[in-house]
Each structure stands twice: as structure tokens, then as C-alpha cells.
C-alpha positions in Angstrom: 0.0 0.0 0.0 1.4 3.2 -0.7 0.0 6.6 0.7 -0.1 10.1 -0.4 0.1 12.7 2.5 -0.6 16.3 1.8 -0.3 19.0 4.3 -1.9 22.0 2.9 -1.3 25.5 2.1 -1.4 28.0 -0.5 2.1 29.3 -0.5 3.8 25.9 0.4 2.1 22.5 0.1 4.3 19.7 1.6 3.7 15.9 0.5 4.6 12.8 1.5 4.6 9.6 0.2 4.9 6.2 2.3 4.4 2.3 1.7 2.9 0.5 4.4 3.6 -3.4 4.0 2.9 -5.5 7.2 2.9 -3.7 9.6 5.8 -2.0 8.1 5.8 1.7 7.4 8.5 3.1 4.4 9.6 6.4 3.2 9.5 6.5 -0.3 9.5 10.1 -1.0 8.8 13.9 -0.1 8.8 17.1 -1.2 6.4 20.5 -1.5 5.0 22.8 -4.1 5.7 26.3 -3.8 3.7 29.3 -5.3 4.5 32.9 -4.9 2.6 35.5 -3.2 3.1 37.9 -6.5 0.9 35.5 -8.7 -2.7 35.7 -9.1 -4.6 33.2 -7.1 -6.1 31.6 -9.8 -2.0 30.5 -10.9 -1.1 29.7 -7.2 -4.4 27.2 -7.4 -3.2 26.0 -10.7 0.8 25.6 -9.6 -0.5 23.2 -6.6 -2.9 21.0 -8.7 -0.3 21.0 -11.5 2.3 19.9 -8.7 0.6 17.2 -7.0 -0.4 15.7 -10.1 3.1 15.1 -11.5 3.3 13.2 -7.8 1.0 11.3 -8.2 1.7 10.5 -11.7 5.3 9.3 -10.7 4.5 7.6 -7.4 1.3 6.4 -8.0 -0.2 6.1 -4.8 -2.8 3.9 -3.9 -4.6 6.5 -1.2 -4.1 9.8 -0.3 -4.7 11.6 2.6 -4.8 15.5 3.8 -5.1 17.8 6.9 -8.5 19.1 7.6 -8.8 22.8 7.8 -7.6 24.4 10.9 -8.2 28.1 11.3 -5.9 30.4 13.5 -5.4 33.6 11.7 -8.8 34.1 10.8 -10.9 34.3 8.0 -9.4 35.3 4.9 -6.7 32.9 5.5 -9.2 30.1 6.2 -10.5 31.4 3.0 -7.2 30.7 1.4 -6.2 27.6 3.0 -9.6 26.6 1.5 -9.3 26.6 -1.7 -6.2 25.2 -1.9 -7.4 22.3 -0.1 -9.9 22.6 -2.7 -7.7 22.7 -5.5 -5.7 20.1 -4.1 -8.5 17.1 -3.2 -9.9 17.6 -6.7 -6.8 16.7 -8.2 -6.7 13.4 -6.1 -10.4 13.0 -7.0 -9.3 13.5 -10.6 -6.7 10.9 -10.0 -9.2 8.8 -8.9 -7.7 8.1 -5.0 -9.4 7.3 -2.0 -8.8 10.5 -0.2 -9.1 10.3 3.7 -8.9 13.6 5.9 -7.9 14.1 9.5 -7.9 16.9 12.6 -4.6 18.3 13.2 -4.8 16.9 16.7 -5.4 13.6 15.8 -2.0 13.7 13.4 -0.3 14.5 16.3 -1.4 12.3 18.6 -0.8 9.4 16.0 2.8 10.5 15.6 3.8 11.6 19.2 1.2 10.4 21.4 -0.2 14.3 22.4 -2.4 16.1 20.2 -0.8 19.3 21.0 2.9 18.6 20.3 5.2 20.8 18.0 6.5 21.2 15.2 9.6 19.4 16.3 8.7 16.5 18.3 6.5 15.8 14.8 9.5 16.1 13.3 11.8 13.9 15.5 8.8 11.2 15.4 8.7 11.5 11.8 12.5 10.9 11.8 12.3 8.1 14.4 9.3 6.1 12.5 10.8 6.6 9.0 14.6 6.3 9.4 15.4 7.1 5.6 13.5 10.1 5.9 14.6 13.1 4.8 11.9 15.9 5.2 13.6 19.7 4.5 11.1 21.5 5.8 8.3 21.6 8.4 5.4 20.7 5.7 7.1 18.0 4.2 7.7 16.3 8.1 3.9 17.0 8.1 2.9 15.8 4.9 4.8 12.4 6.1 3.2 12.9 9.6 -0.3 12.6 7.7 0.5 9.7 5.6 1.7 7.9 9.2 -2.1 8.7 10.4 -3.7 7.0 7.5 -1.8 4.0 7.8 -2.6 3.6 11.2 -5.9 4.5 11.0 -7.1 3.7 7.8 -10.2 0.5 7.7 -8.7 0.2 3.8 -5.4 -1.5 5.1 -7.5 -4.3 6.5 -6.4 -7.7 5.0 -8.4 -7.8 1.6 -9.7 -11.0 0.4 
């Protein structure tokens, strides 16, 4: 099984990608997609669709799964964060992937056992449950940090017969 995290955002998108094989969780892959404030909204949209289908075109994922919305800096940045999100699950819906989504707190309770932890202990665990992984930035340890939720939380990695 290999799984797509996406951590969201409109000016950098990180993503993740992760086999889970008996019990067995892999890094594969990661990276972001990065837009520029200077560009129209419309391109940034396009930039992060256009992105995260050339992952998924050269991983080809099995599932995917992303970060639900949390807002903190109010509303025209939910806005924002919105339709990237947007942007983003319909090109996994294009792709025709399972797309799972999950609370903040619950990715970091997965990963580090409390639901409020930082950005570094997410980090660390990410480092600690994927050894080859090599995440450059925040998003992309989140990305990962998602994709480690879905495997261990996922009803679609039941034994299929």
C-alpha cells in the first residue's frame, strides 16, 4: 500500500509519500510545491494542482490523505487555505484516489502520542518512524506525519480478500 500525504497551504504545500507493507511503514518520497505571493490566485491554485499531479503520476499512490482545515489567523486565511485544499482534493479526485482527511490533533497524537505537540517533536517522530526520511522542511515532516495517520488508522489497510 502506498499513501499520499498532503499537508496543505497555498504558499507551500508539503507531501509525502509512504508504503505500508505489514505492519511495516517506508519512506518512499517527499517534497512541497511552492507558489509565490506575487501570482494571481487563480496560478497559485493551478501551480498546486499542476504539482501534485506530477506526484502522483510518478509515485502512483494507492490512497491519499490530507489535513482538515484548521483556522488560527482568521478568516481570509481560512478562505485561502480553502481553496487550496480545494484545489488540491480535486486533483486526487481527478486521480481517482481514496482520499481520507484528519484533525490536526489527531496527526499529532498518531505520531507523538499528544495532540498538542510541535513542530519538532512531529519532526523527530517522523525521523524516528521513517529512518530514511529526509523531510527539509516543516510541511514536508507534516505531509509524512499525515500519511503515518492514514496507515494507522485507515479500515482500507484491512487484509483484503
Amino acid at each position: 500500500m502506498i499513501i499520499l500525504g498532503i499537508d496543505p497551504a497555498l504558499t507551500k504545500t508539503g507531501w509525502g509519500i509512504i508504503s505500508h507493507e505489514r505492519g511495516t511503514l517506508k519512506f518512499i518520497a517527499c517534497g512541497h510545491i511552492k507558489t509565490s505571493e506575487k501570482m494571481s490566485l487563480c496560478e497559485r491554485l493551478g501551480i498546486l494542482s499542476e504539482g501534485l499531479a506530477k506526484v502522483i503520476k510518478e509515485h502512483d499512490p494507492d490512497e491519499a490523505a490530507i489535513e482538515e482545515t484548521f483556522v488560527s489567523k482568521g478568516a481570509q486565511s481560512a478562505l485561502k487555505l480553502g481553496q487550496a485544499r480545494g484545489a488540491l482534493i480535486l486533483t486526487v479526485s481527478q486521480a481517482k484516489l481514496p482520499l481520507a482527511e484528519y484533525a490536526a490533533n489527531l496527526v499529532k497524537k498518531t505520531v507523538t502520542g499528544s495532540g498538542h505537540a510541535e513542530k519538532a517533536q512531529i519532526g523527530a517522530m517522523v525521523k524516528m518512524l521513517l529512518p530514511k526520511a529526509s523531510p527539509q522542511t516543516e510541511d514536508e515532516a507534516d505531509a509524512l506525519a499525515i500519511a503515518i495517520t492514514h496507515s494507522m488508522h485507515s479500515r482500507m489497510l484491512l487484509p483484503r480478500n
